[in-house]
N, C-alpha and C positions, 0 to 999 in steps of 0.2 A: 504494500500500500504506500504512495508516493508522500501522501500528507504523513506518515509514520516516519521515513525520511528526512523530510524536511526539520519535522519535530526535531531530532535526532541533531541533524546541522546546527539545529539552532540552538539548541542545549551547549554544543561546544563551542559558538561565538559567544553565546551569552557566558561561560567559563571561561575564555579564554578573556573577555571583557572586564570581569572580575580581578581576577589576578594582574592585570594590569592595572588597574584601579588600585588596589593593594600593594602594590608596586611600586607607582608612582607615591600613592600614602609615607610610606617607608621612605623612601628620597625625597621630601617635603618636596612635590615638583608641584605648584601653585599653578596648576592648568585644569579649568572647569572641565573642558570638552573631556577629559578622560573620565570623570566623573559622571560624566552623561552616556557616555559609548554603551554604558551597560544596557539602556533603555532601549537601546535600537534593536538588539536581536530578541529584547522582552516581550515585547508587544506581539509579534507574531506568535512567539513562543507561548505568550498566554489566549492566542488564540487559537493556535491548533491544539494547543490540551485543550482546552474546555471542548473542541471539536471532538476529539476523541474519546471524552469521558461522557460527551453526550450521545454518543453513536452507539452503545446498547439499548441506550430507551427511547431513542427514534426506532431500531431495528422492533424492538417489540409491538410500538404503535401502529406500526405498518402491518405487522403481519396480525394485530389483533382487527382493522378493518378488514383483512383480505378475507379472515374466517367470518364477520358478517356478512 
């Protein structure tokens, strides 16, 4: 499944975001933008989970109209 994938990707921009962020933390480097990077692979990322964690109970909804 492609959207499972992508999940996947984006878990490790969104880690590899992090740790640079921590990174920079550690060498006092006084640069917003790293502090913001993490937000960019977030946002997808919380919307293909919520995609995924909603895709059992759309599957049931579906197949409970097909049996009416």
């Amino acid at each position: 499944m492609w959207i499972r994938q992508i999940h996947r990707w984006l878990s490790i921009a969104f880690t590899l975001a992090v740790i640079a962020n921590i990174v920079a933390l550690t060498l006092q480097v006084q640069a917003t933008w790293i502090g913001l990077l993490a937000f960019v692979p977030l946002i997808p990322l919380l919307a293909t989970g919520l995609y995924m964690f909603a895709l059992p109970y759309l599957g049931r909804r579906r197949g409970a109209r097909q049996e009416a």
